[in-house]
C-alpha positions as CSV (number, residue, x, y, z in Angstrom):
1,X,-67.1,33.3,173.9
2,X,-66.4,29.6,172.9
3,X,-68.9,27.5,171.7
4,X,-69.3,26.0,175.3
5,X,-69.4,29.0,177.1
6,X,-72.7,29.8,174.6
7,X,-74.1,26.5,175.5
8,X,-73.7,26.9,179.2
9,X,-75.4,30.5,178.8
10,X,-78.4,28.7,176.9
11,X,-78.9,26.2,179.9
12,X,-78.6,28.8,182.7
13,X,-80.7,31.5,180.8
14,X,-84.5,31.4,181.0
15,X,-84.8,29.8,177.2
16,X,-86.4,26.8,178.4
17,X,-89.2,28.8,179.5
18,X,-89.2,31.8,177.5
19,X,-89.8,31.5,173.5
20,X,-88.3,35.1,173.1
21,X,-85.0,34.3,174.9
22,X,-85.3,31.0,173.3
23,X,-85.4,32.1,170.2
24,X,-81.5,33.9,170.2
25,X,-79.8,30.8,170.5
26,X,-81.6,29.2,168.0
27,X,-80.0,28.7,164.3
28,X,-82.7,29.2,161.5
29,X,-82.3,25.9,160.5
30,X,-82.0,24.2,163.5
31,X,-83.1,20.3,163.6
32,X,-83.4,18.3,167.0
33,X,-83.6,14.9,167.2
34,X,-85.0,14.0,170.6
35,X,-85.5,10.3,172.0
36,X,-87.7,10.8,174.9
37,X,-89.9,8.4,176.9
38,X,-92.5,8.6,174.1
39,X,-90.2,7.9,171.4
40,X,-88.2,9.7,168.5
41,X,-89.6,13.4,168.5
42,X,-88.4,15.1,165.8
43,X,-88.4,19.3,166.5
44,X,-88.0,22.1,164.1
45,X,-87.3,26.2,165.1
46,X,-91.0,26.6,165.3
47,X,-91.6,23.4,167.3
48,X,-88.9,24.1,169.9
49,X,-90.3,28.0,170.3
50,X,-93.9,26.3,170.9
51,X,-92.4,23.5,173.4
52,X,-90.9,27.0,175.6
53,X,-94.5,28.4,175.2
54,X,-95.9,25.5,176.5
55,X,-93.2,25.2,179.4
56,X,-93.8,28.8,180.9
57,X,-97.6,27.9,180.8
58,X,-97.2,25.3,183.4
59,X,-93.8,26.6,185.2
60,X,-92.7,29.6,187.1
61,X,-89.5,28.6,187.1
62,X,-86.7,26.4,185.4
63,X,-83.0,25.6,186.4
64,X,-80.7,23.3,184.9
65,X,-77.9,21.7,186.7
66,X,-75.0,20.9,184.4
67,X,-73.1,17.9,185.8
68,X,-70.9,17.4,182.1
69,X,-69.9,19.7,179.6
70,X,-67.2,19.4,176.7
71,X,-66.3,20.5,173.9
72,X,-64.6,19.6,170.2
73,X,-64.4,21.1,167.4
74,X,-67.9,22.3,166.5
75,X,-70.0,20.1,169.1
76,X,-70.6,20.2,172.5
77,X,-71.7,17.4,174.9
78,X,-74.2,18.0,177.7
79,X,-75.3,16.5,180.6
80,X,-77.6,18.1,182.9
81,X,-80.7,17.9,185.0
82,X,-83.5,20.1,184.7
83,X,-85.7,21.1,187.6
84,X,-88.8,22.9,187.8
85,X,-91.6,24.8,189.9
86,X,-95.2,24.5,189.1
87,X,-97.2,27.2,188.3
88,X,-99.2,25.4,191.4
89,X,-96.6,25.1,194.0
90,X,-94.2,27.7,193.2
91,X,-92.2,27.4,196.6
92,X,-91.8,23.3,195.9
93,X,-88.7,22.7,193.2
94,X,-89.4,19.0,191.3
95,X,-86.7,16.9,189.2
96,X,-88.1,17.1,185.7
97,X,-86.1,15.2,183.6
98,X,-82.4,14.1,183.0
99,X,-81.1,15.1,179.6
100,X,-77.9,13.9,177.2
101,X,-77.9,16.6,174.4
102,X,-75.1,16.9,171.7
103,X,-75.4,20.3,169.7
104,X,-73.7,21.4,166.7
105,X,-73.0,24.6,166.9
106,X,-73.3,26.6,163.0
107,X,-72.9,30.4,163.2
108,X,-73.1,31.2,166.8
109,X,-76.5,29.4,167.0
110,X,-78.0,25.6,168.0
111,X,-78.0,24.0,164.7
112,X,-78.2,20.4,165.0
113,X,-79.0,18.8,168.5
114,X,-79.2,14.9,169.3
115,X,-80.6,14.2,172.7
116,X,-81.9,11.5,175.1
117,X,-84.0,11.7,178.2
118,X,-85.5,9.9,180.9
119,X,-88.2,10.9,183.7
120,X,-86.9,11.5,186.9
């Protein structure tokens, strides 16, 4: 599997939501460096497992629609927008967010990520 292929399998699996899925794509040492609405949020492994804790208590459900992928050498580029359903209103589908993410990829796991967002 290339390195994109595992990234697109991240996105499209349940990880977002689900610290147990998460937690297979995630390299030991992996560092995130989100700029987000609130700012610079920096995330460990044990930050981003507690973020897809936090997720699933307020979702039933999370998709993410890729609209750019691409890949060189050891990174991959990703654009994408991720939709959710509330724990609330299961049957309603909301716009969450719009990412930019660029991983590194370091022994078939998310190593080092750089990423950008804005609300929907």
């Amino acid at each position: 599997m290339s390195i994109k292929e595992f990234v697109q399998k991240f996105y499209k699996s349940d990880a977002l939501i689900d610290s147990e899925i998460m937690r297979t794509y995630l390299h030991p040492e992996i560092k995130l460096e989100w700029h987000s609405t609130k700012g610079l949020i920096e995330m460990d492994y044990n930050s981003m497992l507690d973020m897809a804790n936090d997720l699933s208590r307020a979702y039933v459900r999370s998709k993410v629609r890729i609209s750019h992928i691409i890949e060189e050498n050891d990174l991959v580029s990703i654009r994408y927008s991720h939709y959710v359903k509330t724990i609330e209103n299961p049957r309603e589908e909301m716009l969450l967010a719009h990412f930019s993410t660029i991983w590194q990829i370091k022994d078939d796991k998310l190593f080092r990520g750089y990423q950008m967002s804005q609300f929907s």
